[in-house]
Biotite code that builds the C-alpha atoms (Angstrom):
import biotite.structure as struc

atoms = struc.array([
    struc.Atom([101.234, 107.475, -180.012], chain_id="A", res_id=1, res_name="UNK", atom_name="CA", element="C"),
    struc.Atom([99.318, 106.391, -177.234], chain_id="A", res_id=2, res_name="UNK", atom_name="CA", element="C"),
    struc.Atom([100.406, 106.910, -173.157], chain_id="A", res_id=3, res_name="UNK", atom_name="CA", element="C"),
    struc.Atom([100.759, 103.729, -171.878], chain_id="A", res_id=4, res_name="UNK", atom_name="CA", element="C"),
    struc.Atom([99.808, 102.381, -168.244], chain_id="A", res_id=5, res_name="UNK", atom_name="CA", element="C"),
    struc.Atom([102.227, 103.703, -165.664], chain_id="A", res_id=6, res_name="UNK", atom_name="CA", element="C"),
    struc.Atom([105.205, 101.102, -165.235], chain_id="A", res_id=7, res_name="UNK", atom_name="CA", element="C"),
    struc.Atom([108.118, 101.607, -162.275], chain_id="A", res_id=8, res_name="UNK", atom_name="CA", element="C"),
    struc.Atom([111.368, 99.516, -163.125], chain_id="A", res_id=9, res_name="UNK", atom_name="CA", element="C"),
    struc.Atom([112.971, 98.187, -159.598], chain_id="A", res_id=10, res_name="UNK", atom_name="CA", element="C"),
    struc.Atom([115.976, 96.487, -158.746], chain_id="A", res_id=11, res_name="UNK", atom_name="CA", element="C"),
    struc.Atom([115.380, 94.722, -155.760], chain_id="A", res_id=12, res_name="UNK", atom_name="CA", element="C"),
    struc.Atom([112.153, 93.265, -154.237], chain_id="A", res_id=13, res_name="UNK", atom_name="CA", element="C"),
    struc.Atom([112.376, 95.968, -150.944], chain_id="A", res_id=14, res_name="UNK", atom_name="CA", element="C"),
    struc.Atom([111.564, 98.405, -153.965], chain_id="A", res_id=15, res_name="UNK", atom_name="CA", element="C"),
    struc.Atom([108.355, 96.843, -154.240], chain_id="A", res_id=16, res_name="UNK", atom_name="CA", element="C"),
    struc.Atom([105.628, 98.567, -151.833], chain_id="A", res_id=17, res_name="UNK", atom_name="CA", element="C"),
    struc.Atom([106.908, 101.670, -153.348], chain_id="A", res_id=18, res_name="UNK", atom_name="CA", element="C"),
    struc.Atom([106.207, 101.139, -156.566], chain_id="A", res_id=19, res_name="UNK", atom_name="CA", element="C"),
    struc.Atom([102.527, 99.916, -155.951], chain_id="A", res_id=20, res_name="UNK", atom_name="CA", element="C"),
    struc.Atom([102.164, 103.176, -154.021], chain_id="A", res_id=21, res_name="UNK", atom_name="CA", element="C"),
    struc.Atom([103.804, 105.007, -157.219], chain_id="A", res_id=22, res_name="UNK", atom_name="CA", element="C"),
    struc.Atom([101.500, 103.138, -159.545], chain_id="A", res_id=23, res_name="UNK", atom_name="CA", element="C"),
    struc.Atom([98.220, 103.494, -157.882], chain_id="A", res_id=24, res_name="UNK", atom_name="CA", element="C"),
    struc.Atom([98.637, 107.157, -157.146], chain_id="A", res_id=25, res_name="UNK", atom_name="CA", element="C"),
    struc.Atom([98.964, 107.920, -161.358], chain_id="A", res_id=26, res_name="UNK", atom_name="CA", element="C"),
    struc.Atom([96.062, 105.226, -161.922], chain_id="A", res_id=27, res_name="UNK", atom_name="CA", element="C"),
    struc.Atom([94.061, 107.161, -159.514], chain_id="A", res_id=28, res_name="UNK", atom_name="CA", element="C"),
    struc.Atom([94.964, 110.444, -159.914], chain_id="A", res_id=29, res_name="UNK", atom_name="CA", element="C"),
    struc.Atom([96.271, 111.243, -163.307], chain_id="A", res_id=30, res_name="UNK", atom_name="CA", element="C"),
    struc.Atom([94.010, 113.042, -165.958], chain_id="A", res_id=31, res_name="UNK", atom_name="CA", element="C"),
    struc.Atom([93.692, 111.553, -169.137], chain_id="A", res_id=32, res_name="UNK", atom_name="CA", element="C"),
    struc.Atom([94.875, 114.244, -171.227], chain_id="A", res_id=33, res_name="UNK", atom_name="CA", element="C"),
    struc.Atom([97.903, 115.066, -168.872], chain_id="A", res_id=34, res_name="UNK", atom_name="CA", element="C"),
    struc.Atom([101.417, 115.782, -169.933], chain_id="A", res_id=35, res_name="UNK", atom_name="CA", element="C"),
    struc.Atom([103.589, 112.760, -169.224], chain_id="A", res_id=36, res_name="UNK", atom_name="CA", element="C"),
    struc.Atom([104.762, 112.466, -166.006], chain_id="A", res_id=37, res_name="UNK", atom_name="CA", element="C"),
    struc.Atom([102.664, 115.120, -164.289], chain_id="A", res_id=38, res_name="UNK", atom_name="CA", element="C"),
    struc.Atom([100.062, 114.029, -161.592], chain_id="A", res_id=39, res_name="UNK", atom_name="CA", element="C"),
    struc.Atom([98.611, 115.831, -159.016], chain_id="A", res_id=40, res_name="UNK", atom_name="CA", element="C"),
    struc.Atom([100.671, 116.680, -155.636], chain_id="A", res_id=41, res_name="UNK", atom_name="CA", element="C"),
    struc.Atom([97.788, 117.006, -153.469], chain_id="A", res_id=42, res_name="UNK", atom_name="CA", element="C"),
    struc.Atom([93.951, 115.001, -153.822], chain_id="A", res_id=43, res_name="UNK", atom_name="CA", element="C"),
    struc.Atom([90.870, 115.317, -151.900], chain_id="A", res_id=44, res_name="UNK", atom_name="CA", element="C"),
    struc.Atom([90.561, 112.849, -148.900], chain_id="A", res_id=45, res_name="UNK", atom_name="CA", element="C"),
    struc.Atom([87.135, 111.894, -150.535], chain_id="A", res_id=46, res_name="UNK", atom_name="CA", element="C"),
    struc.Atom([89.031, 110.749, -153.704], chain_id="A", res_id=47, res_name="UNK", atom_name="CA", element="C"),
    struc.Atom([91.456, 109.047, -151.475], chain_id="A", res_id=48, res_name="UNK", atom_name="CA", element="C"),
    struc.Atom([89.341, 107.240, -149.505], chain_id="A", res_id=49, res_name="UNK", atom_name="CA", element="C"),
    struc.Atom([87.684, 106.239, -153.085], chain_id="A", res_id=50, res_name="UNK", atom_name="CA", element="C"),
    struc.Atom([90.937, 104.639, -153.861], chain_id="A", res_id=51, res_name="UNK", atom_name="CA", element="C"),
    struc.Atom([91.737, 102.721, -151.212], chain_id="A", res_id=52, res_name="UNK", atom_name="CA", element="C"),
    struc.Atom([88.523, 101.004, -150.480], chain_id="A", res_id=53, res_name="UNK", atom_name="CA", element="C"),
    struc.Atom([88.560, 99.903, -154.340], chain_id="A", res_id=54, res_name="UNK", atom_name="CA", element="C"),
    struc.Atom([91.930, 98.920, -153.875], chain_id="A", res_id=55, res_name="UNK", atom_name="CA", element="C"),
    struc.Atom([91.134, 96.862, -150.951], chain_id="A", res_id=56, res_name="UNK", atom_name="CA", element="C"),
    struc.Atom([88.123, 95.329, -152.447], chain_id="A", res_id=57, res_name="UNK", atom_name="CA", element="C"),
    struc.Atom([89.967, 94.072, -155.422], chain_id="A", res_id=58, res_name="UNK", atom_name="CA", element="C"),
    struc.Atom([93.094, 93.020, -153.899], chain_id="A", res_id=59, res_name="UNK", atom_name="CA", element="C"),
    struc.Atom([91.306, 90.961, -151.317], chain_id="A", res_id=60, res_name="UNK", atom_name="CA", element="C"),
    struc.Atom([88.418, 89.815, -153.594], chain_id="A", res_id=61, res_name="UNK", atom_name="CA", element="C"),
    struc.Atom([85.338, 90.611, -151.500], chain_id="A", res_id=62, res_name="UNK", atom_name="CA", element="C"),
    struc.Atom([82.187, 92.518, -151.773], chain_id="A", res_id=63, res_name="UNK", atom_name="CA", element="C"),
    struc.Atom([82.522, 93.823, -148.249], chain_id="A", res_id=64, res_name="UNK", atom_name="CA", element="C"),
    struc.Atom([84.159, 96.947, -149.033], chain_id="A", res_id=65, res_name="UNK", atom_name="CA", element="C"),
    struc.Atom([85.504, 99.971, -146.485], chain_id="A", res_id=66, res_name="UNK", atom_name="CA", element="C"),
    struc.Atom([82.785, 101.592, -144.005], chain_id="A", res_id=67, res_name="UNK", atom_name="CA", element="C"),
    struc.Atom([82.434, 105.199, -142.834], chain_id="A", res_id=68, res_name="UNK", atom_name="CA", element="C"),
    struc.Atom([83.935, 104.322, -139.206], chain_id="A", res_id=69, res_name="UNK", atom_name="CA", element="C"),
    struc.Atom([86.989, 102.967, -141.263], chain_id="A", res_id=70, res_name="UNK", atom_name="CA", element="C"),
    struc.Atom([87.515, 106.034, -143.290], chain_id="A", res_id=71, res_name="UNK", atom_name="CA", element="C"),
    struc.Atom([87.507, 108.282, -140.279], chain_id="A", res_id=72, res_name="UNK", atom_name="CA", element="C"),
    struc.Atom([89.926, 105.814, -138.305], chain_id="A", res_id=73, res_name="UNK", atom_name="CA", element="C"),
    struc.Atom([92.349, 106.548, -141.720], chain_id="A", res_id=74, res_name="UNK", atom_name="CA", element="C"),
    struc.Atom([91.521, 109.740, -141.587], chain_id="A", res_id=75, res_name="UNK", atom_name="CA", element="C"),
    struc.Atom([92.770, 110.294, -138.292], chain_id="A", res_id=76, res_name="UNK", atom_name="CA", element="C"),
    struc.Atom([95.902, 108.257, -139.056], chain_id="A", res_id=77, res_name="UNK", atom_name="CA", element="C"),
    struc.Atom([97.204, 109.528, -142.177], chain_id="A", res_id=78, res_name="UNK", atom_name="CA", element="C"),
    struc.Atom([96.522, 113.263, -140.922], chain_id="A", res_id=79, res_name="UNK", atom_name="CA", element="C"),
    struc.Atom([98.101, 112.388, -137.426], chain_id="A", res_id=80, res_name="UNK", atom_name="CA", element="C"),
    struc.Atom([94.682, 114.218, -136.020], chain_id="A", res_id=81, res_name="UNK", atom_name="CA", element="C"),
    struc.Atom([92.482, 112.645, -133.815], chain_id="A", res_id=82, res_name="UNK", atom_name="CA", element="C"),
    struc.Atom([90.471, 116.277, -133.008], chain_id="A", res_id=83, res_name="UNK", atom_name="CA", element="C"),
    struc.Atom([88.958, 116.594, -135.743], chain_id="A", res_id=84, res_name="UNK", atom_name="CA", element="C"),
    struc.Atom([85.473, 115.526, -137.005], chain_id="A", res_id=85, res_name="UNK", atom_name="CA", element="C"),
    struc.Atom([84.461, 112.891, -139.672], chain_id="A", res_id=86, res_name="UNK", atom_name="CA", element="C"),
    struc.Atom([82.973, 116.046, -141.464], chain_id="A", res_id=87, res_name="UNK", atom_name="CA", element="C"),
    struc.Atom([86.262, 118.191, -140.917], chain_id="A", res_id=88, res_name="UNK", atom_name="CA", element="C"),
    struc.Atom([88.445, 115.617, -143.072], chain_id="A", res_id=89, res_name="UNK", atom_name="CA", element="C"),
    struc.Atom([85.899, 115.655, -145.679], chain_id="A", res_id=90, res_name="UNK", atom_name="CA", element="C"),
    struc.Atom([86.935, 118.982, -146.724], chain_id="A", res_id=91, res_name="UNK", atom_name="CA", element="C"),
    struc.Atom([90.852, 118.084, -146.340], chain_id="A", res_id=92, res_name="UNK", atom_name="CA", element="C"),
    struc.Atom([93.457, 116.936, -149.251], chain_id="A", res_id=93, res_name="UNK", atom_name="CA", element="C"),
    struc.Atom([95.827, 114.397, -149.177], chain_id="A", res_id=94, res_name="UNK", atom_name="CA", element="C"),
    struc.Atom([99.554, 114.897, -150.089], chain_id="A", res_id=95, res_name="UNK", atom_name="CA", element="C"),
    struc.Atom([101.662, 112.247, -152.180], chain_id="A", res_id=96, res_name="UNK", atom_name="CA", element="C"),
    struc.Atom([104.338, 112.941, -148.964], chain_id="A", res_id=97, res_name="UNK", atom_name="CA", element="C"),
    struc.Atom([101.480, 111.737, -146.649], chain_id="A", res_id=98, res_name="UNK", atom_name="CA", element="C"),
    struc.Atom([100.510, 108.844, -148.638], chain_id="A", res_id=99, res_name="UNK", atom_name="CA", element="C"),
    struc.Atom([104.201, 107.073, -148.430], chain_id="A", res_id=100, res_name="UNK", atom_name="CA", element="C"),
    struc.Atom([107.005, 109.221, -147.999], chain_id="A", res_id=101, res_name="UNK", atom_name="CA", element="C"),
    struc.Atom([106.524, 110.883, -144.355], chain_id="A", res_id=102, res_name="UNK", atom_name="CA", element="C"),
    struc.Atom([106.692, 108.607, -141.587], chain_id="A", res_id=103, res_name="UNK", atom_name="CA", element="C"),
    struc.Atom([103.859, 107.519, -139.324], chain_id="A", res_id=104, res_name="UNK", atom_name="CA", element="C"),
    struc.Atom([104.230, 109.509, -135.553], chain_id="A", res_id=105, res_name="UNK", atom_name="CA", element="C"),
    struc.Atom([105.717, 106.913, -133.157], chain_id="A", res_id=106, res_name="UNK", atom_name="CA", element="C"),
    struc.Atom([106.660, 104.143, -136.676], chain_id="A", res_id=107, res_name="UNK", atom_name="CA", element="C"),
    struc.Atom([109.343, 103.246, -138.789], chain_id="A", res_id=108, res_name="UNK", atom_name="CA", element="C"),
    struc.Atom([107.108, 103.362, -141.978], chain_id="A", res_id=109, res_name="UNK", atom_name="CA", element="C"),
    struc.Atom([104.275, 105.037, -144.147], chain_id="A", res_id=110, res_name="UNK", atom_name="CA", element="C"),
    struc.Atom([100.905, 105.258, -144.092], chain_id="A", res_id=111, res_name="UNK", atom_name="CA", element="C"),
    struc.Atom([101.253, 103.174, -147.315], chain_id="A", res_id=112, res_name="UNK", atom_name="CA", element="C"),
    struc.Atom([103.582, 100.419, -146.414], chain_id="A", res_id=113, res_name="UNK", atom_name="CA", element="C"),
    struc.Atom([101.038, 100.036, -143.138], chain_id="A", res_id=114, res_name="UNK", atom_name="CA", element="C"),
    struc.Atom([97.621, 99.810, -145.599], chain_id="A", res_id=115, res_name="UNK", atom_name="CA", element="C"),
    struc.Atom([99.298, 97.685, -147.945], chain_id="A", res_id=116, res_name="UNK", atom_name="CA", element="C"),
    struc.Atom([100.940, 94.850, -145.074], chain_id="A", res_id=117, res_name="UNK", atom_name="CA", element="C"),
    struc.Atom([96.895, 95.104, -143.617], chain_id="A", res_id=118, res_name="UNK", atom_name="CA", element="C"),
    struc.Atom([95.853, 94.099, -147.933], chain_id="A", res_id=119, res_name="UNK", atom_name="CA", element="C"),
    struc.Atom([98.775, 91.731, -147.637], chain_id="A", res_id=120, res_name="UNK", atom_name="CA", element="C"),
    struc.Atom([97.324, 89.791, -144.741], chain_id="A", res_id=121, res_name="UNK", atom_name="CA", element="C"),
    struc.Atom([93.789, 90.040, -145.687], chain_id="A", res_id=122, res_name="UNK", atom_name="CA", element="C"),
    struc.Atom([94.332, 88.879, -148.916], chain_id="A", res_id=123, res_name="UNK", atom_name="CA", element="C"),
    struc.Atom([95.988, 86.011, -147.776], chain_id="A", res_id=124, res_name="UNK", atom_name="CA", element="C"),
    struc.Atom([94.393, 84.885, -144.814], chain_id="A", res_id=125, res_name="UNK", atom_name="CA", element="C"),
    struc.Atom([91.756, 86.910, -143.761], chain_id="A", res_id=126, res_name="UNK", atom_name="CA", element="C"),
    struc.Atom([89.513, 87.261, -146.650], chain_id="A", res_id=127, res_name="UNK", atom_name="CA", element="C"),
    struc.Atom([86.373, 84.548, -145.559], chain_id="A", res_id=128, res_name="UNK", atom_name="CA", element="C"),
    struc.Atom([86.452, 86.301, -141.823], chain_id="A", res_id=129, res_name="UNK", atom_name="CA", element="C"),
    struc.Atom([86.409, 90.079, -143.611], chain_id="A", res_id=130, res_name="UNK", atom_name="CA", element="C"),
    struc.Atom([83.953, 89.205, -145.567], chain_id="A", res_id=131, res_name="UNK", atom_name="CA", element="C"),
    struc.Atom([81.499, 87.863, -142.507], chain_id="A", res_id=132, res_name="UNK", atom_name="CA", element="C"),
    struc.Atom([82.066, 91.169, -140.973], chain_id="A", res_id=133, res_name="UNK", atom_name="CA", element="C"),
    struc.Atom([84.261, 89.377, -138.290], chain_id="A", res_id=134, res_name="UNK", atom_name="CA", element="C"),
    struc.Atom([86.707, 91.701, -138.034], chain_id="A", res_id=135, res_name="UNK", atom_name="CA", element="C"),
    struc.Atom([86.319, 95.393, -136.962], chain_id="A", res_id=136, res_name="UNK", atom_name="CA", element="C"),
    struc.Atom([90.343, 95.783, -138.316], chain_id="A", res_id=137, res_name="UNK", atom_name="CA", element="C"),
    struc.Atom([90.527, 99.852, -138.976], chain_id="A", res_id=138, res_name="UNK", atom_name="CA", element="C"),
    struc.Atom([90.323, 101.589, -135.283], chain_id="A", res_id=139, res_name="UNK", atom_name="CA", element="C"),
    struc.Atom([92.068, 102.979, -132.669], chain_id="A", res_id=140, res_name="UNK", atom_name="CA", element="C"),
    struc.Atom([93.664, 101.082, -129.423], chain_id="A", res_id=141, res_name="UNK", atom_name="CA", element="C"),
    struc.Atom([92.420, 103.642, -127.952], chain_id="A", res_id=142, res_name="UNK", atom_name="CA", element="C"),
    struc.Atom([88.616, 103.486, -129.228], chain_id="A", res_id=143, res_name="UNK", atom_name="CA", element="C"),
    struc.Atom([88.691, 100.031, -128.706], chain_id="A", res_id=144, res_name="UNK", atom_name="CA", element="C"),
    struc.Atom([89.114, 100.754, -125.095], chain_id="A", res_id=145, res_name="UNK", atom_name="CA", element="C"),
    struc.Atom([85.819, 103.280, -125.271], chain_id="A", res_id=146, res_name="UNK", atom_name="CA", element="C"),
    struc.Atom([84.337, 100.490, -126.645], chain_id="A", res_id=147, res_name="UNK", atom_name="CA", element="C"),
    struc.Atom([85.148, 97.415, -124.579], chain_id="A", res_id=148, res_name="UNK", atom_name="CA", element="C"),
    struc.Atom([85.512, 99.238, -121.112], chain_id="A", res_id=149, res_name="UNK", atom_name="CA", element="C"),
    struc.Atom([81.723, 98.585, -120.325], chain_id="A", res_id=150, res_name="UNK", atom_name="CA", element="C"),
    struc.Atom([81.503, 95.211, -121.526], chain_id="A", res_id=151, res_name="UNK", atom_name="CA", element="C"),
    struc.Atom([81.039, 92.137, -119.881], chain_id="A", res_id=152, res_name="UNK", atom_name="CA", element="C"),
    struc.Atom([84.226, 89.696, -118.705], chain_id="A", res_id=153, res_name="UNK", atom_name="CA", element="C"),
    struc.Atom([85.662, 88.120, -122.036], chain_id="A", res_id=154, res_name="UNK", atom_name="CA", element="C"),
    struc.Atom([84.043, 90.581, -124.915], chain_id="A", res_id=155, res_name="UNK", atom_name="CA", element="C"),
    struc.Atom([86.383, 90.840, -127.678], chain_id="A", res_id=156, res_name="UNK", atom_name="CA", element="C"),
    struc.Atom([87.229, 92.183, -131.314], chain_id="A", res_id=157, res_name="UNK", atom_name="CA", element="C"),
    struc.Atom([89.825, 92.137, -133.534], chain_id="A", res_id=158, res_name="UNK", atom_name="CA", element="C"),
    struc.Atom([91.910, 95.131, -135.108], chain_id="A", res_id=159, res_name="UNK", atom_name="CA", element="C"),
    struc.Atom([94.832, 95.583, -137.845], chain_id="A", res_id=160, res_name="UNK", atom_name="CA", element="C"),
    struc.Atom([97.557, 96.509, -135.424], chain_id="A", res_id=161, res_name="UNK", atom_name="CA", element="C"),
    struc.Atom([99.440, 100.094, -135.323], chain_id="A", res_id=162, res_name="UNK", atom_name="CA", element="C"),
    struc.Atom([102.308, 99.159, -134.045], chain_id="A", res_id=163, res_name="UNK", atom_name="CA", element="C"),
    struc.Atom([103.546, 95.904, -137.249], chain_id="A", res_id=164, res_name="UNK", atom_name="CA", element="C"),
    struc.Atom([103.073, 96.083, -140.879], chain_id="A", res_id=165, res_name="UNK", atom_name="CA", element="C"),
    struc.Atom([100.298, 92.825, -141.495], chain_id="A", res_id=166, res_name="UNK", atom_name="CA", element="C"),
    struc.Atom([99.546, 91.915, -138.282], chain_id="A", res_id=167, res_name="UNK", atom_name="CA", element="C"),
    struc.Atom([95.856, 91.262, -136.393], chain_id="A", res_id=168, res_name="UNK", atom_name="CA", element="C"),
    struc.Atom([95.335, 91.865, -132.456], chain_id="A", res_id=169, res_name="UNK", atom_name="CA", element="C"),
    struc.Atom([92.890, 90.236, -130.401], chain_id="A", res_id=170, res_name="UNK", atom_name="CA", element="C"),
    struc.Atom([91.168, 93.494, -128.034], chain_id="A", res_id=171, res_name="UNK", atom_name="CA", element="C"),
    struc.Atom([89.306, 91.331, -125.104], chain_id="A", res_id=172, res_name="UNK", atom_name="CA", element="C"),
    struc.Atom([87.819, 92.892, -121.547], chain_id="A", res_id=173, res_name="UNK", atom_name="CA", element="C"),
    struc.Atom([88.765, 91.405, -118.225], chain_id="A", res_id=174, res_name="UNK", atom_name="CA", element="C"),
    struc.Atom([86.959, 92.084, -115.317], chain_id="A", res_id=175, res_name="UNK", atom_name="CA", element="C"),
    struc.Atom([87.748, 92.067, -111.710], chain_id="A", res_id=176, res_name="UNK", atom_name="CA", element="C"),
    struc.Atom([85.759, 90.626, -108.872], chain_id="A", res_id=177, res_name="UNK", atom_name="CA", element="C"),
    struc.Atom([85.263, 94.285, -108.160], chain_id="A", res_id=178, res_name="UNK", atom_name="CA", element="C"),
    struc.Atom([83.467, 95.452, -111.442], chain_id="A", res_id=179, res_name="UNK", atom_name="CA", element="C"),
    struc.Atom([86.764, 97.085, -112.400], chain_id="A", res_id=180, res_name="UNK", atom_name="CA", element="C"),
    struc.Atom([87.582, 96.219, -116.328], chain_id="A", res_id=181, res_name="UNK", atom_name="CA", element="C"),
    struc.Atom([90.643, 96.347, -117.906], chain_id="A", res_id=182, res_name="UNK", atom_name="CA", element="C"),
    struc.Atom([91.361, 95.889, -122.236], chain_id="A", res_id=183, res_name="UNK", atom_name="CA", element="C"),
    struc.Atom([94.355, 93.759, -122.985], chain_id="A", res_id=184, res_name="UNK", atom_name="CA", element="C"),
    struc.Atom([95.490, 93.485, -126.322], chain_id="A", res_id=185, res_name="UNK", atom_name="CA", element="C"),
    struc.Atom([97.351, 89.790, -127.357], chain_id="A", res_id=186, res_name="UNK", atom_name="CA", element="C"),
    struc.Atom([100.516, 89.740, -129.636], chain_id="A", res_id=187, res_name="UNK", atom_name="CA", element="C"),
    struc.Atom([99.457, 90.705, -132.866], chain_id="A", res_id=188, res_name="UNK", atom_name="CA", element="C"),
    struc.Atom([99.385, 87.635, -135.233], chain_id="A", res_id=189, res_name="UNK", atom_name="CA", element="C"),
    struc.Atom([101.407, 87.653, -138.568], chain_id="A", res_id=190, res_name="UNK", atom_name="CA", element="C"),
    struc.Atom([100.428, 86.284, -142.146], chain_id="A", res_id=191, res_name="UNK", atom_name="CA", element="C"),
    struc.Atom([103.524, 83.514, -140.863], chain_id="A", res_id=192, res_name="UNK", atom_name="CA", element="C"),
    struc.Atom([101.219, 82.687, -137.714], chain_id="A", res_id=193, res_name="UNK", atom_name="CA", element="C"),
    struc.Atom([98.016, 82.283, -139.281], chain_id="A", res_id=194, res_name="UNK", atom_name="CA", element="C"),
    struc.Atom([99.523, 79.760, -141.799], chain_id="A", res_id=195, res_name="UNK", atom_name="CA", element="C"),
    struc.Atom([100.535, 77.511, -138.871], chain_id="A", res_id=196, res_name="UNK", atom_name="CA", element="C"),
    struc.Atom([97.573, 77.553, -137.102], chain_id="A", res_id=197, res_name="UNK", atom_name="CA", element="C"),
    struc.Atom([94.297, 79.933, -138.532], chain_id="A", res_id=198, res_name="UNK", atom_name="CA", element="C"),
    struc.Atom([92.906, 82.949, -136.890], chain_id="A", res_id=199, res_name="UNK", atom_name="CA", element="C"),
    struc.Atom([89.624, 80.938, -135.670], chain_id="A", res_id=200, res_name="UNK", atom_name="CA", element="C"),
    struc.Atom([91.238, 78.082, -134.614], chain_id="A", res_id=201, res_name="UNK", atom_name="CA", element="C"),
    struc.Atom([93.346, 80.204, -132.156], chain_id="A", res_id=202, res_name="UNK", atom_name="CA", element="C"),
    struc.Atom([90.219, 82.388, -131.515], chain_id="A", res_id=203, res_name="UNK", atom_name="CA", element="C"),
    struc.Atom([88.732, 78.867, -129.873], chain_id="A", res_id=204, res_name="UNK", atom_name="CA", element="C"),
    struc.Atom([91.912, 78.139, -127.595], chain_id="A", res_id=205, res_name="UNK", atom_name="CA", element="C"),
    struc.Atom([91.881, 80.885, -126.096], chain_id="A", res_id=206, res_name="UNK", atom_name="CA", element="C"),
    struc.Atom([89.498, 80.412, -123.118], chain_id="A", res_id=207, res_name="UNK", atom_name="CA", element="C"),
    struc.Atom([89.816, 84.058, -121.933], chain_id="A", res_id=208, res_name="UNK", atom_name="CA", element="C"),
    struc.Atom([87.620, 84.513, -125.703], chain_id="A", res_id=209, res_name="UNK", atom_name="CA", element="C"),
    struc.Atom([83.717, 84.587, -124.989], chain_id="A", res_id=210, res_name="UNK", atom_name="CA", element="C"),
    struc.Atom([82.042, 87.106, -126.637], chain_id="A", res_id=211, res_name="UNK", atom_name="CA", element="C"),
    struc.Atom([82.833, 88.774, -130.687], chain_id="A", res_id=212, res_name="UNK", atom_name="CA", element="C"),
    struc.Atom([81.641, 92.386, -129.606], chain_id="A", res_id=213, res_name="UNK", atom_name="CA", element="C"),
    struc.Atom([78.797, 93.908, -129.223], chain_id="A", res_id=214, res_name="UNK", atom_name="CA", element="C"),
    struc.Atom([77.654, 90.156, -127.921], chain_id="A", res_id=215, res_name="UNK", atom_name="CA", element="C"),
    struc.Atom([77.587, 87.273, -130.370], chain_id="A", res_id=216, res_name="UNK", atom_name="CA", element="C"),
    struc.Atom([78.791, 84.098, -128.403], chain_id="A", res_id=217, res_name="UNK", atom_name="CA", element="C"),
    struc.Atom([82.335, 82.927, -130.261], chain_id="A", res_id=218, res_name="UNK", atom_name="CA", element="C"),
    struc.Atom([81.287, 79.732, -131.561], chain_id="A", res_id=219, res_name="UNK", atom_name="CA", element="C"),
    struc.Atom([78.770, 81.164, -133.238], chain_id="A", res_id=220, res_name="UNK", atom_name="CA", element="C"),
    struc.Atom([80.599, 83.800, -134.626], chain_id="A", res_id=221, res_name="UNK", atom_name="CA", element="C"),
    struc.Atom([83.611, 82.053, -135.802], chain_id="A", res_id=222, res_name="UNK", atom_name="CA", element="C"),
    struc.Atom([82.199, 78.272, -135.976], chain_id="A", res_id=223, res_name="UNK", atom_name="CA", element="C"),
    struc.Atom([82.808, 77.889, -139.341], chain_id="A", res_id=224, res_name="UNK", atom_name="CA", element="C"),
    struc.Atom([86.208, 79.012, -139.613], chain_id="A", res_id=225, res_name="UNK", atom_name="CA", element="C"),
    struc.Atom([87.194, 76.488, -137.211], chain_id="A", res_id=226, res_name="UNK", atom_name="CA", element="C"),
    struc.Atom([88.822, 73.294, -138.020], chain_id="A", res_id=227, res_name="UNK", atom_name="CA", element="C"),
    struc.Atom([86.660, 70.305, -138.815], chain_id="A", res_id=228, res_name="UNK", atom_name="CA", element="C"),
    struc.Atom([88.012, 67.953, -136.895], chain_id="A", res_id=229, res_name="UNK", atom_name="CA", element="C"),
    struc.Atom([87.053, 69.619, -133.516], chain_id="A", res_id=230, res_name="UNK", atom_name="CA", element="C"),
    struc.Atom([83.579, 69.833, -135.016], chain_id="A", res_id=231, res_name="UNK", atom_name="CA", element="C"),
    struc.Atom([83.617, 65.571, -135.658], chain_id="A", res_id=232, res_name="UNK", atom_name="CA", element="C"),
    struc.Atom([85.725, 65.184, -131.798], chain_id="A", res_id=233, res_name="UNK", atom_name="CA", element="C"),
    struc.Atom([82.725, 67.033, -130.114], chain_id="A", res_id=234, res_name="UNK", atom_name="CA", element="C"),
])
């Protein structure tokens, strides 16, 4: 006899992300020689963060995997603690109840279901900009605003967004005519939105754009990713 992959029978499609979570944890954490049934209750983060970025690199199909800055932003998430160091979580384990059964501060969902709606929209309409480096995706509103708050009028970036499952924000700076800046975030934008009209095509109406941070102009940036036909009309 021979143990076989780990399989989760649903009923309904909502049953879904939590059987992908239920499925990678045993792929990732099980031991070979286990007894049935039996995987680990708590992993290190290091492991963890391991996972994920595999995860991410397969599901999306790109060579342009996770970075350190995007471990500590999940780090800080899945936790709930933005105190500690990038060092500090090193030494920390993960819990199966933190991976997708306790609820994110503030959300209606897990740290799972959030990671897997950012996979689902990569995947699907994100991958070519990911894989330029285009998007920033995994950090904080509020680092963005660290970031942005000394830039010049019309500096931007784009983030995965805390607030929906598989949605993208726009971060910009605008600047008063007395030096005074202020970050506004626009409506994130859905895997639904980006199939009517794509992220760099909307990147290119939006006059307020300028700058991708820390200061490449936006057509250059995101000049291929618009759509041809403005290319031809100028």
């Amino acid at each position: 006899q021979v143990l076989s992959l780990p399989i989760v029978v649903i009923v309904h499609g909502n049953q879904d992300n939590n059987a992908k979570a239920t499925v990678l944890w045993d792929n990732a954490f099980s031991e070979i020689d286990r007894v049935p049934f039996v995987v680990a209750e708590r992993v290190p983060w290091e492991k963890m963060c391991d996972t994920l970025n595999l995860k991410f690199m397969a599901e999306v199909q790109t060579t342009k995997g996770l970075l350190k800055e995007h471990y500590f932003f999940l780090a800080q998430k899945i936790f709930n603690d933005h105190s500690a160091s990038l060092e500090d979580f090193q030494s920390r384990s993960v819990s199966w109840a933190q991976f997708n059964k306790e609820i994110l501060p503030g959300r209606g969902f897990t740290f799972w279901q959030w990671f897997d709606g950012v996979l689902d929209l990569t995947k699907r309409c994100l991958k070519s900009y990911w894989s330029d480096r285009l998007i920033i995706g995994f950090i904080s509103k509020q680092y963005v605003c660290k970031l942005l708050s000394t830039e010049p009028d019309g500096t931007f970036l784009l983030r995965f967004s805390d607030s929906e499952i598989g949605g993208v924000t726009i971060a910009h700076v605008i600047r008063g005519k007395d030096g005074s800046s202020q970050v506004e975030n626009i409506q994130p934008f859905s895997a639904k939105d980006l199939s009517i009209r794509s992220l760099g095509d909307r990147i290119r109406d939006l006059g307020q754009l300028r700058n991708l941070y820390p200061n490449t102009p936006k057509d250059q940036a995101f000049g291929s990713h618009y759509n041809s036909e403005w290319w031809e009309q100028r």
